[in-house]
N, C-alpha and C positions, 0 to 999 in steps of 0.2 A: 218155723215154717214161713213166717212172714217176713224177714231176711231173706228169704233163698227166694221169693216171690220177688222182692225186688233188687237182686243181684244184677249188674250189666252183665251183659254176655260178652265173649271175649272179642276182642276185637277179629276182624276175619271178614267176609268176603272186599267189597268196594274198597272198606275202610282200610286195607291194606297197602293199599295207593296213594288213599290219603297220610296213612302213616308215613311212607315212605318221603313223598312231598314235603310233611312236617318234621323228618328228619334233617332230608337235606337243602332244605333250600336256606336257612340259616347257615349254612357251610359256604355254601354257593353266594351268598349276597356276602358273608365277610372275606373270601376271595374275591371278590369284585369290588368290594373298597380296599382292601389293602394295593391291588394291584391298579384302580385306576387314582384313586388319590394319593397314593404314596408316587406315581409319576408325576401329579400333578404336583405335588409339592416339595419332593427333591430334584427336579429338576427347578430349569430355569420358569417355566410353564404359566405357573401362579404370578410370578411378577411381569411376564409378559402381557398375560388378560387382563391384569386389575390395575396396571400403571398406566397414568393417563399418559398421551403422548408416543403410547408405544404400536407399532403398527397390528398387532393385535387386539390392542384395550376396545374393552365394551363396557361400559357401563352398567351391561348388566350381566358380566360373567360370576363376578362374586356371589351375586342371591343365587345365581343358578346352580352353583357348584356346590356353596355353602346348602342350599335346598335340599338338593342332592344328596348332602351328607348327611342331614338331618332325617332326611325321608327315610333313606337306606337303615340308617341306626334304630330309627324306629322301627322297622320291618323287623330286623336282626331281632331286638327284643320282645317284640310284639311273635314272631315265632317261636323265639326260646319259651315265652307266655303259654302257647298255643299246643306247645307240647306239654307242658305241664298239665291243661284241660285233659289236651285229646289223652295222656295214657292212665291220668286218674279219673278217666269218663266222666269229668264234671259237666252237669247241663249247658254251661257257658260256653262248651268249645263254639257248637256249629255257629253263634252267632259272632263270637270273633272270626271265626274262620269264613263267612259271608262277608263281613265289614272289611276284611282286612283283602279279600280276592276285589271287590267293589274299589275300596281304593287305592290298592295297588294298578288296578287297570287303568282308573281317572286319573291317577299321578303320573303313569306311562303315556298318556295322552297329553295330557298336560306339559309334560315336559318337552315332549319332542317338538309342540309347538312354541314353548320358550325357547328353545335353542333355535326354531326357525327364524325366531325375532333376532337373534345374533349373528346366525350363518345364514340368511335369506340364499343364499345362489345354492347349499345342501338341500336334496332333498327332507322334510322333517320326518321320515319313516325313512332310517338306512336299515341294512339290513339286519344289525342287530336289534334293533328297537322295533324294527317289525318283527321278528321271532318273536321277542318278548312282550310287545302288545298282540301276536297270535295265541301263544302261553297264558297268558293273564285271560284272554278273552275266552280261550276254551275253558280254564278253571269257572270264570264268570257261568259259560253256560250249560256247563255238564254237572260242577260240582256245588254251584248254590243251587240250581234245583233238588240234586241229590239231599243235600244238606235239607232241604226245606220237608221232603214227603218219604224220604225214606225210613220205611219202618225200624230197620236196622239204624239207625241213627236214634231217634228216638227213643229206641229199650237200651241204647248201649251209652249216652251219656244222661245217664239220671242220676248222679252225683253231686249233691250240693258241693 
């Protein structure tokens, strides 16, 4: 009987959303490096930004790219992570899944104003980066509240 008292309950309403998010957005972030850095780097692209003398070089294309690919890879594993928590209801999801909304939104900020420091006459929110600093900012303020007080969260990862 004291087993079945503290059983999680099956995943199901909100959380359903969240699953879904926790499915696919590790799909969606390794499409989005295969397709923007495999341009950047079979093409001419890479040698264009990082050689000095070339009418594109910046001095600080490289950390940003390189950033970039670091950031991204971390996300990718940090959600492959993240589903492992969320579908064995381990206590740890909500607070990876808080840390990881928190600083994927500061690294979408961040970066677009790195890139402002290279492309100054671009705006630093084009349209893609403001979708996705929109996205990040709603996850920020719908679903770390949710995360924080929802009951259903609560009964459902108590999983060591």
């Amino acid at each position: 009987m004291e087993n079945e008292d503290k059983k999680a309950p099956a995943i199901g309403g909100w959380l359903i959303l969240i699953a879904i998010g926790i499915v696919f957005t590790p799909i969606k972030v390794l499409i989005l490096m295969m397709t923007t850095y495999s341009g950047i780097f079979l093409s001419e692209a890479w040698g264009a930004l990082t050689t000095q003398g070339s009418d594109a070089y910046n001095p600080l294309w490289a950390p940003i790219i390189i950033g970039e690919m670091l950031f991204n890879g971390v996300i990718f594993f940090a959600y492959l992570y993240m589903a492992y928590l969320f579908f064995c209801k381990k206590s740890a999801f909500p607070k990876w899944y808080i840390s990881v909304a928190v600083l994927s939104l500061i690294f979408i900020v961040a970066d677009a104003f790195s890139l402002k420091l290279v492309i100054p006459d671009e705006p630093a929110f084009d349209s893609d980066t403001l979708k996705e600093f929109l996205r990040s900012l709603f996850i920020v303020v719908v679903w770390v509240p949710y995360m924080l007080i929802s009951t259903r969260v609560k009964a459902t990862f108590i999983n060591e």
